[in-house]
N, C-alpha and C positions, 0 to 999 in steps of 0.2 A: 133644224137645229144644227149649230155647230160642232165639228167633228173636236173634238178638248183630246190634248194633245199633254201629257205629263212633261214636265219640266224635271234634268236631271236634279236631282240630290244634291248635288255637288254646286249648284246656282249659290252663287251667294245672296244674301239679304242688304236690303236698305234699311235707314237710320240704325237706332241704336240695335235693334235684336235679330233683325238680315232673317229672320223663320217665323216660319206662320202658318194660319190655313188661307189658302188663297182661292178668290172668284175672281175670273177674268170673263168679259162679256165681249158680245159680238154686238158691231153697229146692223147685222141683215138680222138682228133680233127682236132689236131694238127699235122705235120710235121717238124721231124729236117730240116733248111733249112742251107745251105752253107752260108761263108758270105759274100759279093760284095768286091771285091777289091775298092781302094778306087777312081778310075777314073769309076766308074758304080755307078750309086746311086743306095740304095737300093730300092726294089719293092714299098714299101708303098708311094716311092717321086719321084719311074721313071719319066720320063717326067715330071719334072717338074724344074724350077727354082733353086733350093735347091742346095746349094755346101756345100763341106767339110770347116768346119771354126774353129774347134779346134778337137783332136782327142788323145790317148795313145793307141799305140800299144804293150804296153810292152814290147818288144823286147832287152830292155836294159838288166843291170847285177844290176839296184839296181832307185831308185823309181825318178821320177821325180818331185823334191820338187817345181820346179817353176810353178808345174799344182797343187799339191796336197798339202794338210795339212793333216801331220798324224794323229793328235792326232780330230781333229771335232772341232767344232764351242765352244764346252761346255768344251772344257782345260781336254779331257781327260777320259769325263763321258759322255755317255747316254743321249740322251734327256729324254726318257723314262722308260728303264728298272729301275726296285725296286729290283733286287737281288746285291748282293754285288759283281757288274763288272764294269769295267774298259777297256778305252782302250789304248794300248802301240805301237806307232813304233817302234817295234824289231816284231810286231805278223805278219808287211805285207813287203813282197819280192817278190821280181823279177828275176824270171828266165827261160830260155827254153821258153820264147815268153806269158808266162801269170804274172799273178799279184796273192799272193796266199796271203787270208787273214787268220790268223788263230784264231782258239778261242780254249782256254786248261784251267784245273784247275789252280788253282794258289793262294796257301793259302787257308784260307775257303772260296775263292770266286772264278770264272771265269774272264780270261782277254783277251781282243779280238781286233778286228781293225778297222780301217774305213781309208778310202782315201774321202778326201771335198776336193772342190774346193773355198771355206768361202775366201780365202784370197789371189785367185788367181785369179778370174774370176767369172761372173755373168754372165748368159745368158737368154734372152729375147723373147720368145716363138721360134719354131727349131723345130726341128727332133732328136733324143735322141734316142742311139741305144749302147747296151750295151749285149756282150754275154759270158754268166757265168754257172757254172756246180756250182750246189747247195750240201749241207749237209744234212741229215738224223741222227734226234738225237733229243731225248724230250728235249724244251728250247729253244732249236737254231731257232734264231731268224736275219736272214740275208734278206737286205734291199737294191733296185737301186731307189733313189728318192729325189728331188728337193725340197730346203726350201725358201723362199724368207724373213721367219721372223716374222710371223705372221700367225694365228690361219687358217686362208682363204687361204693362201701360201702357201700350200703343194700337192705338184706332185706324187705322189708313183708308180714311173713305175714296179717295183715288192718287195712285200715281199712275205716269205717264213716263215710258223711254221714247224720247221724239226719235230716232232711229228706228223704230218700231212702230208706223202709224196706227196699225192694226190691232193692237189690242190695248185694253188697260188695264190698270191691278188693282183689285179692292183686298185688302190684309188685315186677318184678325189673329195678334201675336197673342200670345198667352203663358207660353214658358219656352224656354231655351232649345229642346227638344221636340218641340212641334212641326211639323213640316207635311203641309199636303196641300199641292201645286196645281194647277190647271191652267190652261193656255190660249181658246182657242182664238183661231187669225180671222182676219174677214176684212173689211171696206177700210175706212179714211176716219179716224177719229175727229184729224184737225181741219175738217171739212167745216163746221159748226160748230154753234153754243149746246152744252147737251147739262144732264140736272143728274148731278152725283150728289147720294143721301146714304144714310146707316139711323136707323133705328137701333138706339141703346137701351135695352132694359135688364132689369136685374135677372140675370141670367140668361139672357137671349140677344144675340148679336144679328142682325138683318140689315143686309147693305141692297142696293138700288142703281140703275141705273137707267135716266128716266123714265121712273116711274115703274118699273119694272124689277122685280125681285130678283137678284143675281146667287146670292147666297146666305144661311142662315145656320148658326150655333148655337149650343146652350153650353158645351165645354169649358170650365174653369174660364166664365167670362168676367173681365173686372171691373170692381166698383169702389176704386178711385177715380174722383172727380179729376179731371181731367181739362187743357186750355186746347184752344184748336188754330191753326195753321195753315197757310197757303202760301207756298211758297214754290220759287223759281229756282230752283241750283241749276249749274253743267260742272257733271261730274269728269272724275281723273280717269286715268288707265286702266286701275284697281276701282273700280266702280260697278256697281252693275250691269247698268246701260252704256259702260265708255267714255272713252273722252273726245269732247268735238274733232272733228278733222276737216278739210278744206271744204268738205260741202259744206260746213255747217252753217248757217246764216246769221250774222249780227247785224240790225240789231233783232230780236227777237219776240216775242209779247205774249206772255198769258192776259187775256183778258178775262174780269167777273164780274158778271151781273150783278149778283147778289149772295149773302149769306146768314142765312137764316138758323135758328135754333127753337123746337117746341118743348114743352114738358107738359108733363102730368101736373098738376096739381096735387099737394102732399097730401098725404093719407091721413087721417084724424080717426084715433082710435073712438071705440063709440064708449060714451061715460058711462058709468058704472055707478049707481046707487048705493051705500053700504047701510047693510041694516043697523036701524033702529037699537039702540042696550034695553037689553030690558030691566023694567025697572025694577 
């Protein structure tokens, strides 16, 4: 097992609410796992209820607008980042069966990409299953996670500080005052394609990392519907992860497979007969 390593207090937080409970996972824990066709449900929902209800497989030759909005929720910018970046559809394409974000200099600043679903779709706790081959680069700052809108509404099934190959961060915020941190370091994230998930249910938060249970909640977990995210920042100076410097490599790529979403089937209260008046 890896040695988890607390993170001081004093760390600041990404996107809107920067606090949270956090699972960080090791790749010498972990296993590349294959990924289920789409008539097999994955391991974490075998057996169970859960069907495919929305999905991109990228297979196309160019992005599908009626799932995605290129530009994010904020017209183009950051929820977070403080360094002078931006994001543009022209940075994400489609081709040879993945989705390729990219992030390059551009002027004195960096320009990168993100795919939301803000204006397509909202989803309401699920199964969230997403598999992507990461970057390596001080700054890089790439992100699969769920906003609903609000400080308590945010899901972070993975981010990534590419300065940091060694670990990644799955984040389940809840309220302002939340904070409990774990860390531990190991091998090469951006070696490989690897399968970051989060099971959402009413009142139970459980994330994954291929295939493998990382961490799990029941604390004031929330049930606002929710759009989901994948995107490429590089962050500023005042950043989490930093701001790039002469190592950093442009141009740069998140690549993803795929992204998938299950749910339940809705509950149907069972009818009720009402007696008879007597006569």
């Amino acid at each position: 097992m890896p040695v988890l390593q607390r993170r001081p207090a004093t760390q600041p937080w990404n996107h809107i609410l920067r606090r949270g409970l956090l699972a960080t996972v090791s790749t010498a824990a972990l296993a590349l796992a294959s990924a289920e066709s789409w008539a097999d449900l994955p391991p974490p929902i075998a057996g169970t209820t859960y069907s495919l209800v929305w999905s991109d497989e990228f297979n196309g030759t160019s992005i599908d607008t009626s799932k995605w909005n290129l530009v994010g929720p904020w017209g183009g910018k950051p929820v977070s980042s403080t360094g002078a970046f931006s994001y543009s559809a022209s940075q994400v394409t489609e081709a040879s069966g993945v989705v390729r974000i990219t992030a390059q200099k551009s002027g004195n600043g960096w320009v990168g990409g993100i795919l939301s679903t803000d204006t397509t779709r909202t989803f309401q706790y699920g199964y969230v299953e997403v598999r992507a081959k990461l970057p390596a680069g001080q700054g890089f700052w790439p992100a699969i996670w769920m906003y609903g809108g609000t400080s308590a509404d945010e899901l972070d099934i993975m981010e990534f500080l590419g300065g940091d190959i060694t670990t990644v961060y799955q984040t389940y915020h809840f309220d302002p005052s939340g904070q409990d941190q774990v860390a531990p370091h190991n091998a090469n994230w951006t070696a490989d394609y690897h399968i970051f998930s989060m099971k959402w249910e009413p009142g139970h938060i459980t994330y994954y990392v291929d295939y493998v249970q990382t961490g799990s909640w029941t604390d004031s977990v929330p049930s606002r519907a929710m759009y989901l995210m994948l995107n490429f920042d590089v962050g500023g100076s005042d950043d989490w992860g930093g701001a790039p410097n002469a190592t950093t490599p442009s141009p740069a790529y998140v690549d993803i497979d795929y992204a998938r979403i299950y749910q339940k089937p809705p509950t149907r209260r069972a009818a009720t007969r009402r007696p008879k008046p007597s006569p």
